[in-house]
C-alpha positions as CSV (number, residue, x, y, z in Angstrom):
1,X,0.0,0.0,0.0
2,X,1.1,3.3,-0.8
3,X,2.3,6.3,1.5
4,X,-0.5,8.4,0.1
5,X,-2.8,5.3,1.2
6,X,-1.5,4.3,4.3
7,X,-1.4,8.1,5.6
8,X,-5.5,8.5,4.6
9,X,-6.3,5.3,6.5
10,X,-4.8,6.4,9.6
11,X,-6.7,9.5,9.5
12,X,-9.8,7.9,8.8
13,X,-9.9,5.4,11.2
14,X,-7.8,7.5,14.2
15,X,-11.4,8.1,15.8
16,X,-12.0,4.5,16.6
17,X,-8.5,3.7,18.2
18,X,-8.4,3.6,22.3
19,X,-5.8,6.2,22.6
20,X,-7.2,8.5,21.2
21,X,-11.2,7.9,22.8
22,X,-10.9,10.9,24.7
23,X,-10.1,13.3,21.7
24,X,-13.3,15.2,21.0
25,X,-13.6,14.2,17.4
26,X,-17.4,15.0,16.5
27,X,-17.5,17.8,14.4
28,X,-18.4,19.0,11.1
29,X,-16.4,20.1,8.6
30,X,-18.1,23.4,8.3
31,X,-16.5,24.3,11.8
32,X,-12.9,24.3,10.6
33,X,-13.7,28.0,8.8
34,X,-12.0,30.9,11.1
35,X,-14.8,33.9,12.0
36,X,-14.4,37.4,12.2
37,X,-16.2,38.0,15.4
38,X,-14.6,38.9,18.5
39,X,-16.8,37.8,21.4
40,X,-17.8,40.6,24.3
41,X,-18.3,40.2,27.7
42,X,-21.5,42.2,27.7
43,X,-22.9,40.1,24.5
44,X,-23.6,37.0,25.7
45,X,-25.9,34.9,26.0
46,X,-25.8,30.8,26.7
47,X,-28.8,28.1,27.8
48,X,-27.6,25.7,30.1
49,X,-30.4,22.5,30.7
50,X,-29.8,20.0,33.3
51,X,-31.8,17.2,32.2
52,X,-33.5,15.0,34.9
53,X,-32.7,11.3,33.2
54,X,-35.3,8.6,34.2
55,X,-38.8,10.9,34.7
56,X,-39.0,13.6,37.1
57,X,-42.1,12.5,39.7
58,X,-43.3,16.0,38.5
59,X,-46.1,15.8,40.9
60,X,-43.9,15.5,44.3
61,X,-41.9,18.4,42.8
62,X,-44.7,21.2,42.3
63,X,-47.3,20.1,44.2
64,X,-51.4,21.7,44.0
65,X,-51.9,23.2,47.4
66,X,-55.5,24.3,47.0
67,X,-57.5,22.4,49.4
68,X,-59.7,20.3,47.1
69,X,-56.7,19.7,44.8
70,X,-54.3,18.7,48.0
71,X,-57.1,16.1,49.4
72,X,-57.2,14.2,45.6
73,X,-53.4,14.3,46.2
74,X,-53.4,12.9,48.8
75,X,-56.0,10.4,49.0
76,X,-54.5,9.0,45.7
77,X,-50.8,8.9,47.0
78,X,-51.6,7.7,50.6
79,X,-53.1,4.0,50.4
80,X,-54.8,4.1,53.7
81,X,-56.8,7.0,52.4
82,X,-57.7,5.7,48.8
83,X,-61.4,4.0,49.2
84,X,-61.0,0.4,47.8
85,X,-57.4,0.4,47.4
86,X,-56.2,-3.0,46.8
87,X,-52.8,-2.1,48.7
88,X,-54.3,-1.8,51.7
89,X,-52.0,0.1,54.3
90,X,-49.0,-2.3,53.5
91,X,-47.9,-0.2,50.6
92,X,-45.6,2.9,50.5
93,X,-47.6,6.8,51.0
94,X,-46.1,8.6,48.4
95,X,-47.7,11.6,49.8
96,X,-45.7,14.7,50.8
97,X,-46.7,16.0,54.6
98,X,-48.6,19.3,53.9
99,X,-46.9,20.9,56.7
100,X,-43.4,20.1,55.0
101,X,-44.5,21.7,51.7
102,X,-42.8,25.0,50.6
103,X,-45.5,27.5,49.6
104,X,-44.6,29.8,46.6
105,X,-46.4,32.9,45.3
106,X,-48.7,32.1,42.1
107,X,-48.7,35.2,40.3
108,X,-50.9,34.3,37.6
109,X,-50.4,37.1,35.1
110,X,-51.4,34.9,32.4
111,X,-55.1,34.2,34.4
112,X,-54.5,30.3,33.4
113,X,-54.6,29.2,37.2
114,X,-56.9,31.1,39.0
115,X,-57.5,30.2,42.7
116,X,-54.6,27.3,42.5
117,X,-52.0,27.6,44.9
118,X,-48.9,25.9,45.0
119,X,-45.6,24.6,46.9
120,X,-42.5,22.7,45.9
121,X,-40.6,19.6,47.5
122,X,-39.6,20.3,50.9
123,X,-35.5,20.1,49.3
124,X,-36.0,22.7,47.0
125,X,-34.8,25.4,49.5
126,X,-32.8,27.8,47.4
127,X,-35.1,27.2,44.6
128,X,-37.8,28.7,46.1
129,X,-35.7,31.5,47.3
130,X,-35.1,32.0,43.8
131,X,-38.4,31.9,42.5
132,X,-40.1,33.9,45.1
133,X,-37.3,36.5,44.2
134,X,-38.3,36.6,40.5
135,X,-35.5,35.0,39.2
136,X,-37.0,31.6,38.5
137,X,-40.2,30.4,37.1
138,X,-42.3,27.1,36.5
139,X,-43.5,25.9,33.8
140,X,-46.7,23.8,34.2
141,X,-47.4,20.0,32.3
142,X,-45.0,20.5,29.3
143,X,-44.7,17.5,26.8
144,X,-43.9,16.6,23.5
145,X,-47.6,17.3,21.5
146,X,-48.3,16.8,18.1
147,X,-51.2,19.1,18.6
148,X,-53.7,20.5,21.2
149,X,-54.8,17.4,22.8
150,X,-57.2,16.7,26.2
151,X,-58.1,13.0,27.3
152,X,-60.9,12.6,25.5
153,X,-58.7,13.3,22.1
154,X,-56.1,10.8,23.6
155,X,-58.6,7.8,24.5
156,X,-60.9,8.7,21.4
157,X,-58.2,8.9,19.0
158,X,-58.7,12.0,17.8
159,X,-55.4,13.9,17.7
160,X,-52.0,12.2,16.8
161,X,-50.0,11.3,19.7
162,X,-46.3,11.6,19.6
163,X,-45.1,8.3,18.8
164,X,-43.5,5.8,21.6
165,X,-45.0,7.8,24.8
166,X,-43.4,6.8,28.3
167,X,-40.3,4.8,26.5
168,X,-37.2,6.0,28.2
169,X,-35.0,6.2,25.5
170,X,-37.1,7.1,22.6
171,X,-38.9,10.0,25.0
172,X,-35.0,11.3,26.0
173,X,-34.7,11.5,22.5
174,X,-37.7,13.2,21.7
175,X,-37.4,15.8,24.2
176,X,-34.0,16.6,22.8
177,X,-35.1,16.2,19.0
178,X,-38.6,15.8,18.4
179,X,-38.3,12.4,17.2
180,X,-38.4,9.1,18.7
181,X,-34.7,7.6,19.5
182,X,-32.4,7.5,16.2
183,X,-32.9,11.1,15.6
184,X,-29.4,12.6,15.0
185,X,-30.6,16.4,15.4
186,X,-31.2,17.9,18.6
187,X,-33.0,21.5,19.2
188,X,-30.5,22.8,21.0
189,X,-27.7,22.6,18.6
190,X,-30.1,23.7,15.4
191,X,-30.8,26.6,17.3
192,X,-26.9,27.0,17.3
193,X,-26.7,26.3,13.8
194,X,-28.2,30.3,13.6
195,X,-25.7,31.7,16.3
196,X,-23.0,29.8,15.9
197,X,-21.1,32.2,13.2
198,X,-20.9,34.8,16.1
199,X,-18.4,32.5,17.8
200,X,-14.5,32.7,17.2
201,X,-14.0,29.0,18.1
202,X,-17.0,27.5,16.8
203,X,-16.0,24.0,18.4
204,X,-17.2,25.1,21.7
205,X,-21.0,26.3,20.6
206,X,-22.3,23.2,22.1
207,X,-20.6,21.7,25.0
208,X,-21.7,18.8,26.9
209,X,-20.4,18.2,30.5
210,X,-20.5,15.0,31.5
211,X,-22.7,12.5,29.3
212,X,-23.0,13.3,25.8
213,X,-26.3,14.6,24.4
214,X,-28.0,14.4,20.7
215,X,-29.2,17.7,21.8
216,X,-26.2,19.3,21.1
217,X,-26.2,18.2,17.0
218,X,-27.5,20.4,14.6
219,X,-26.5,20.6,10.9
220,X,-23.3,22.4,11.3
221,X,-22.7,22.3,14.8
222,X,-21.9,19.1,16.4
223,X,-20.8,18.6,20.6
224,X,-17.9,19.1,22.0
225,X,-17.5,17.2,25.4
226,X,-15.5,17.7,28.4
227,X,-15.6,15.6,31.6
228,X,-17.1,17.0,34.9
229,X,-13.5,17.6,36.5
230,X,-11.4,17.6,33.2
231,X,-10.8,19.0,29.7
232,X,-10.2,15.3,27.9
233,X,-7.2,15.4,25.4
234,X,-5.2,12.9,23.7
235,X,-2.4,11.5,26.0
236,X,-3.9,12.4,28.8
237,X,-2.3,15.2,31.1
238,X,0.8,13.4,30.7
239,X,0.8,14.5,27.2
240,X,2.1,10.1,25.9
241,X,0.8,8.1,24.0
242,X,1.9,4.5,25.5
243,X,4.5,6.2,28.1
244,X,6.0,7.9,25.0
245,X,5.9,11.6,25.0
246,X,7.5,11.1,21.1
247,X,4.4,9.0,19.6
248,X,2.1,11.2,21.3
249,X,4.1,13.7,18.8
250,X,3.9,11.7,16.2
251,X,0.5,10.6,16.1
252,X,-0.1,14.3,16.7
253,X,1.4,15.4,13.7
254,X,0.1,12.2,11.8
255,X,-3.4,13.5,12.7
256,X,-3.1,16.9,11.5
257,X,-1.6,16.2,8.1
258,X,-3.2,15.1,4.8
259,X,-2.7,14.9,1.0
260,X,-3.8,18.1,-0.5
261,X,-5.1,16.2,-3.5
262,X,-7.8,14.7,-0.8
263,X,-10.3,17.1,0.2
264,X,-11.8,14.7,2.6
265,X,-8.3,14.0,4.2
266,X,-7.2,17.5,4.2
267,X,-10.5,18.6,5.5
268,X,-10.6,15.8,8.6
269,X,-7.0,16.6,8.9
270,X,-7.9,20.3,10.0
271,X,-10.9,19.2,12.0
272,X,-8.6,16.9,14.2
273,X,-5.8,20.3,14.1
274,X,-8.5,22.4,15.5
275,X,-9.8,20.0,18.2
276,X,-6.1,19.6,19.7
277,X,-6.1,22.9,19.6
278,X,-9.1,23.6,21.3
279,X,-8.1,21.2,24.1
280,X,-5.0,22.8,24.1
281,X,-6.4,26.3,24.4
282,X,-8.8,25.3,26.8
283,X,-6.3,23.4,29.1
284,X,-4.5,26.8,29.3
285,X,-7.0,28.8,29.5
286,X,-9.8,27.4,32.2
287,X,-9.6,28.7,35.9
288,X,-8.4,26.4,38.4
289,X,-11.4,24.5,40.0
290,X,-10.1,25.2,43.2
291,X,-9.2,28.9,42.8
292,X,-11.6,31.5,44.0
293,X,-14.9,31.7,43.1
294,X,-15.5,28.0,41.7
295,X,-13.7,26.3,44.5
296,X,-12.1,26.4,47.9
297,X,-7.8,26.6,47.4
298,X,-7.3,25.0,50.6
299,X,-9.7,21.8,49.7
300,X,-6.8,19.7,47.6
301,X,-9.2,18.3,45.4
302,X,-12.8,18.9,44.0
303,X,-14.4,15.6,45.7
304,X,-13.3,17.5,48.9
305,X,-14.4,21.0,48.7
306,X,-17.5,22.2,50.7
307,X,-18.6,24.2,47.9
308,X,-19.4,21.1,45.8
309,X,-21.3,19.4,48.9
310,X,-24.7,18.8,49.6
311,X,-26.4,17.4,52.7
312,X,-27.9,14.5,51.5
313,X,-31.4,14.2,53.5
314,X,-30.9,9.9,53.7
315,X,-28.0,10.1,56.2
316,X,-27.6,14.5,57.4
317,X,-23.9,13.8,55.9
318,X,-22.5,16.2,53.6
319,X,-21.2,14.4,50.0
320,X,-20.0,15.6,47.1
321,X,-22.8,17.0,44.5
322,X,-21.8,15.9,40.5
323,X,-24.2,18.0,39.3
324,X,-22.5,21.0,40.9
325,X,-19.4,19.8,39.9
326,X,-20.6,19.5,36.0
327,X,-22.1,23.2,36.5
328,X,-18.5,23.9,37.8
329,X,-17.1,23.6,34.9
330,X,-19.4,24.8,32.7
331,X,-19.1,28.3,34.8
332,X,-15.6,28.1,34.0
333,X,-15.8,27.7,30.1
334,X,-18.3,30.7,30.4
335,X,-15.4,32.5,32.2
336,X,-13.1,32.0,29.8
337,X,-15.7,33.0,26.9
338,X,-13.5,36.0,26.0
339,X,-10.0,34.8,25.7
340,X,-9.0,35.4,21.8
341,X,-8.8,32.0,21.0
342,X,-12.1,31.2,22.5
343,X,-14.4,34.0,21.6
344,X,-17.4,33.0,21.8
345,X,-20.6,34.7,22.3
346,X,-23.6,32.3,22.3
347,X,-23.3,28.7,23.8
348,X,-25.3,26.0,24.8
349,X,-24.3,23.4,27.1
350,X,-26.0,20.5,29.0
351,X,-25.4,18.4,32.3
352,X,-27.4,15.5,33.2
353,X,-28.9,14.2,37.1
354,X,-29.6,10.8,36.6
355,X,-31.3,8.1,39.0
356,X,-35.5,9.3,38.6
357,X,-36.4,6.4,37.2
358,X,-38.0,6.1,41.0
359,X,-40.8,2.6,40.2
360,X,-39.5,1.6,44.0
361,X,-38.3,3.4,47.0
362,X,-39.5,6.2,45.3
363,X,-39.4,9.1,48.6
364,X,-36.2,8.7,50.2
365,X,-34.7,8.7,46.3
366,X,-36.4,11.4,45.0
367,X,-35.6,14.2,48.2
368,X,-31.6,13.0,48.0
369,X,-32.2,13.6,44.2
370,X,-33.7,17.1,44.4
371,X,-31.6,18.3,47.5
372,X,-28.4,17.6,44.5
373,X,-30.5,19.8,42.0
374,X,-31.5,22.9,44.7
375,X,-27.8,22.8,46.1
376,X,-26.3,22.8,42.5
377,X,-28.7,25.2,41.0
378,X,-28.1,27.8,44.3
379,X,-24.5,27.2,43.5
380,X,-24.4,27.9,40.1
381,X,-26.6,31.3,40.5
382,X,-24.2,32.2,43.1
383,X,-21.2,31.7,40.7
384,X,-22.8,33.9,37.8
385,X,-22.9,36.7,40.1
386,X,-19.3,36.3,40.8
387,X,-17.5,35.7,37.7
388,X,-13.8,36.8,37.8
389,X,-13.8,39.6,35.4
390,X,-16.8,41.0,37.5
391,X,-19.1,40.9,35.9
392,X,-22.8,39.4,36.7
393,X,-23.6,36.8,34.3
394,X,-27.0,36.0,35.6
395,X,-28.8,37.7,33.3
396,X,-26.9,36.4,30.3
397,X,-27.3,33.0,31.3
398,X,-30.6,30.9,31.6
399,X,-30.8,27.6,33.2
400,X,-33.8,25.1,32.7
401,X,-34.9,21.5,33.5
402,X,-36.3,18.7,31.7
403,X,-36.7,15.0,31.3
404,X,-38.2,12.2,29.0
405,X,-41.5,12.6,30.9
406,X,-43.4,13.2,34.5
407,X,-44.7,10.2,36.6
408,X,-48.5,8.9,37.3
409,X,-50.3,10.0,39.9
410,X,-50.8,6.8,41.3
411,X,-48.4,4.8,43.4
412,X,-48.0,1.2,42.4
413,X,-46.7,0.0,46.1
414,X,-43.5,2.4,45.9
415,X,-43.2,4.3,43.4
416,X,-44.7,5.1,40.5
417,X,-44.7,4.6,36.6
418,X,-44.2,6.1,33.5
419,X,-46.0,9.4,32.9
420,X,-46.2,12.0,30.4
421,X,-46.5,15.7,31.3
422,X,-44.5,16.9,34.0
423,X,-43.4,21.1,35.3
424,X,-40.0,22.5,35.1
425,X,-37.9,25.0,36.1
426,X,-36.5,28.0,34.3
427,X,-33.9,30.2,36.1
428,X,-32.3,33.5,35.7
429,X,-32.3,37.0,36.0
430,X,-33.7,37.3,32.3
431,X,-37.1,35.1,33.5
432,X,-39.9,36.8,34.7
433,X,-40.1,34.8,37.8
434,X,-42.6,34.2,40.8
435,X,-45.3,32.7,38.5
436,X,-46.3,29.4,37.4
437,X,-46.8,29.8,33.1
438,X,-49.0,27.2,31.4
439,X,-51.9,25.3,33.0
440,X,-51.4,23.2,36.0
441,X,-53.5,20.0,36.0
442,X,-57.1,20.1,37.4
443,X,-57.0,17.1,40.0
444,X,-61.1,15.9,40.0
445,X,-60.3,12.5,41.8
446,X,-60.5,9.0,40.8
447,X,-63.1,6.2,40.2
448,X,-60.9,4.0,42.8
449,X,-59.9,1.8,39.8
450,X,-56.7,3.8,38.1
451,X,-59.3,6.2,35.9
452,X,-59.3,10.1,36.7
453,X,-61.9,12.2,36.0
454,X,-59.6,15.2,35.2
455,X,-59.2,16.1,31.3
456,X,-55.4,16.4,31.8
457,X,-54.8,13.0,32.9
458,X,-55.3,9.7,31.4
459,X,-55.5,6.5,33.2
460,X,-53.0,6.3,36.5
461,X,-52.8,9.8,37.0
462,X,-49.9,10.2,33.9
463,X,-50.6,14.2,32.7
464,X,-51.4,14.8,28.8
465,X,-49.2,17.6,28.8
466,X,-51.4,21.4,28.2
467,X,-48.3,23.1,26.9
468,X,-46.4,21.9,24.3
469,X,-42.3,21.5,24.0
470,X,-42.2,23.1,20.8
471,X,-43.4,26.0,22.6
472,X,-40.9,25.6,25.5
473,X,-38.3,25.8,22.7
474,X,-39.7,28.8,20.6
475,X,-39.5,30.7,23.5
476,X,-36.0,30.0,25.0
477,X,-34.7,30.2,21.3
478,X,-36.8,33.7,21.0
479,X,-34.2,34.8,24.0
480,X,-31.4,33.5,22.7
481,X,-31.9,35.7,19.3
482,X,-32.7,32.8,17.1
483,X,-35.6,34.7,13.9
484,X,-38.7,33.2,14.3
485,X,-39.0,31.6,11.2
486,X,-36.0,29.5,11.6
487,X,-37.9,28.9,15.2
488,X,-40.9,27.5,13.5
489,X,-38.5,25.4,10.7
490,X,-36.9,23.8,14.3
491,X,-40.5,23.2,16.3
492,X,-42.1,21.0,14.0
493,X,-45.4,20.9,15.5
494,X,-45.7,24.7,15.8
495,X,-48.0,25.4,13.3
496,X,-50.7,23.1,14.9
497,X,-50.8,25.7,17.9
498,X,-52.0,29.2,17.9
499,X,-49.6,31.5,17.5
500,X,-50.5,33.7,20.0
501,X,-49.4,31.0,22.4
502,X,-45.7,30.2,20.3
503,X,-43.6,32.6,22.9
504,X,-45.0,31.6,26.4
505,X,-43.9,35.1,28.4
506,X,-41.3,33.8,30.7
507,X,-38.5,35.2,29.2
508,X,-38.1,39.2,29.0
């Protein structure tokens, strides 16, 4: 085999080899091209979602406090108060104490919720300090929705349902794309595919801390992803390949060269340049994560610093939080937005809590889950108001929740099942907070045997969602400065909706 040959092989298959796995190597060959623009401090804007993996038990999260809705609540969550339950007392309540609830204002601008009242999960502390301050606001049964669509569309057949409903990884993947699992487009990195030319280093548009995320992919822009703790680069930080600091060289200067009579080759060839020198640049670039304000210098390493603790409500200890950690370091690329080689302007990025998929010991795991999402959302606020070149980055920067769908109503011992609809979170000094946007549920009680009388819930309690995720994206994407016709080419389902309704208000 020739030189030519042999060199355009090695290229082409580098991405599979073991060490080089932690080499970002997804991205497009459109990203190689330099821009113009210089990023600014004060013209910036990034989404950051923390996606709840398994199915946020919505209804344990923001719960109805209105008497008549608490007592449905209730009776359906608590065994000994359902009439005929066939659990008996033996099973699990999967009721919340009232007295333990956290009441929140319900501002109700929009008039969708009149005479509701509402409270969150007793371990959302510092989110409730946020939302009653303004700066964060719920967003009520959102879902992926074809159309407008009530129960009696849904048993009747009368709208189309999105396909594959309460299927983990097919409702991950439509929540990130609007298709069932296979879909190689997310929203979040279309809606980069508009911004992205703004960026000097269009590599780091879409960043994923942590686990990957199809989210991230749009046409152009691909994801770039970092650890939790660490940039990943080839070699290691030891900078060898093997032990050898000379093939690390080598297979370093292998990767970045290609025949100039092969476009392919010579294209790849600058991709994989780039991407070393993104890790290089970012390896240089990125504060310490002990120094001053993401950590605490004296700690030695991040599993030991206070700031990235939690007090888990299953023991009283305090343990390290990986969901601050990953919002660590995506405070820390944002801090390092304006170095020249960076330069960006608008990013998204996503980080992931996993462990909701709660079908058994559903209480204790669900408060030790949402104490780690109130600590690491408080910490992450606090740390956009205290960026190093000091400026506040809370308005710039807007931080929202979701997952592949809520729970049912109904426990089934436990825990409970796959749902549908769930509410979220939206936080930042851009949201018009202290208000709960969309319509929350109606709870009308139960026949005793799993059917609810309520139009917004099918059988079990599961919500059909009255706000749709295409709207959910339209209106983020509004914020970020994406047109709104390329918003309605990304939200397929828009044009089924009114479009009074398209931006829901809780951005300003």
């Amino acid at each position: 085999m020739s030189n030519h040959h042999s060199r355009r092989d090695f290229l082409r298959h580098a991405a599979g080899w073991g060490s080089l796995a932690s080499v970002p190597m997804a991205f497009n060959l459109s990203q190689v091209r330099e821009a113009s623009a210089q990023s600014t401090s004060t013209d910036y804007k990034a989404l950051v979602c923390i996606f709840l993996a398994g199915g946020n038990d919505a209804h344990n999260t923001v719960l109805p406090t209105d008497s008549h809705s608490w007592d449905v609540y209730a009776a359906t969550r608590d065994p000994a108060l359902r009439t005929g339950s066939s659990t008996g007392n033996a099973a699990q309540s999967l009721a919340l104490p009232r007295s333990s609830v956290l009441d929140i204002p319900n501002a109700n601008k929009a008039g969708l919720n009149t005479g509701r009242t509402f409270g969150l999960h007793p371990q959302l502390k510092q989110i409730k300090s946020l939302y009653s301050s303004g700066k964060a606001a719920i967003l009520a049964n959102v879902g992926p929705l074809i159309a407008p669509m009530d129960k009696g569309d849904y048993v009747l057949n009368l709208v189309e349902k999105p396909r594959k409903l309460m299927s983990h990884n097919d409702q991950t993947s439509t929540w990130q794309t609007f298709q069932p699992e296979g879909s190689a487009r997310g929203w979040g990195g279309l809606l980069m595919d508009q911004l992205y030319s703004q960026n000097t280093n269009r590599l780091l548009s879409a960043i994923a801390v942590g686990q990957p995320s199809v989210w991230l992919a749009g046409n152009a822009v691909l994801p770039y992803q970092l650890g939790s703790t660490a940039v990943y680069n080839m070699g290691g930080d030891s900078g060898a390949i093997l032990g050898s600091s000379a093939l690390y060289q080598a297979v370093r200067k292998v990767s970045g060269t290609a025949d100039a009579n092969d476009p392919f080759a010579s294209d790849y060839a600058q991709v994989v340049s780039r991407a070393l020198s993104s890790q290089g640049t970012l390896k240089a670039t990125l504060p310490s994560a002990l120094m001053a304000p993401w950590g605490t210098p004296s700690a030695g390493t991040q599993y030991n610093d206070p700031l990235l603790k939690y007090t888990t409500p299953l023991t009283g200890a305090s343990i390290f939080n990986p969901l601050a950690a990953q919002l660590q370091m995506v405070a820390r690329l944002i801090a390092s937005r304006n170095n020249s080689a960076i330069g960006t302007r608008r990013q998204v990025f996503t980080v992931t809590l996993s462990g909701f998929d709660t079908h058994s010991n559903q209480m204790p795991t669900h408060a030790d889950l949402l104490a780690r999402l109130d600590h690491a959302v408080g910490y992450f606020y606090n740390l956009l108001g205290s960026m190093p070149d000091g400026l506040n980055m809370r308005s710039q920067v807007t931080t929202f929740t979701a997952s592949e769908f809520g729970r049912a109503l109904l426990s089934n011992g436990d825990g409970t099942d796959h749902g549908w609809g769930g509410h979220h979170f939206v936080i930042g000094d851009a949201v018009k907070g202290a208000d709960v946007y969309g319509t929350y549920p109606l709870f009308l009680g139960t026949d005793g045997l799993g059917e609810f009388f309520s139009q917004d819930m099918i059988r079990g309690g599961s919500l059909v969602p009255t706000t749709a995720l295409d709207q959910y994206v339209y209106t983020l994407g509004r914020w970020m400065g994406v047109a709104d016709a390329n918003l309605k080419a990304i939200c397929p389902n828009l044009p089924n909706f009114d479009p009074a309704t398209y931006n829901l208000g809780f951005m300003a």
